[in-house]
N, C-alpha and C positions, 0 to 999 in steps of 0.2 A: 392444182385442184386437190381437195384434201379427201375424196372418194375417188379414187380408181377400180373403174369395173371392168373387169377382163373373163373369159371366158371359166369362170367356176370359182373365180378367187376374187375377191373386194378384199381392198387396201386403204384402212384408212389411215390418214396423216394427217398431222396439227389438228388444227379446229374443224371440227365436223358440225355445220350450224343445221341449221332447220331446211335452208333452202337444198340442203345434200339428202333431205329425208326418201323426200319421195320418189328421186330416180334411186334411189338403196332399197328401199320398199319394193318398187318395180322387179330392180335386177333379182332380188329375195325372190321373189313369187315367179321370177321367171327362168330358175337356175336349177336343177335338179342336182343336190347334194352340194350346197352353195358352203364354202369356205369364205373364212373373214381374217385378216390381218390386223391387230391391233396396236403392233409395237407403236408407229411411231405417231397413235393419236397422242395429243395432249390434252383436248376437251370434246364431249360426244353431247351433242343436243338430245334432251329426252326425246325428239320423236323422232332423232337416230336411233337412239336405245331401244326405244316400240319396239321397232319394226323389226330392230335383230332379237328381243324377247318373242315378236310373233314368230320369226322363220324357225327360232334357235339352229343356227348355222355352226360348222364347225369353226372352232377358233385357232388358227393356225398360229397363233403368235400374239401373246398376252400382252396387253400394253403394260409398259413401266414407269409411265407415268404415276405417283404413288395412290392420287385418288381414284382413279380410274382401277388401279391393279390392285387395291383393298375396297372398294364396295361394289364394283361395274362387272370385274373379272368373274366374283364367286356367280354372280347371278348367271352369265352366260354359258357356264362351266356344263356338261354333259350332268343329267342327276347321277346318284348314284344308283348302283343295281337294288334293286327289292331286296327285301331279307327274305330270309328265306321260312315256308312255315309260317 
């Protein structure tokens, strides 16, 4: 299964299609301070992608997969702090 949801942590691996969306969406909305694993995805269906742009979860492990970790990575990333002033 290329979503595992466990208590505070989702892991995603290989291919994460559409049908993985909405129990991700789910666990999201039902996880208080939800952590996400990304190394060993390879491909993320945009409405896996939604759902972790809506929770913005923490990212416990960046995928390296190269397109995933050059356009998917920055957007999940924590903003940065405000400037200040």
């Amino acid at each position: 299964m290329p979503v595992t949801l466990t208590r505070g942590v989702a892991t995603l691996t290989g291919v994460v299609t559409v049908d993985d969306a909405e129990p991700l969406a789910q666990w999201l909305r039902d996880t208080r301070q939800p952590k996400v694993r990304l190394a060993g995805c390879t491909h993320l269906h945009t409405a896996a992608l939604q759902a972790l742009l809506a929770a913005r979860p923490a990212v416990t492990s960046a995928p390296v997969e190269p397109f995933l970790a050059r356009w998917i990575a920055p957007l999940l990333a924590p903003p940065p702090p405000p400037c200040p002033g």
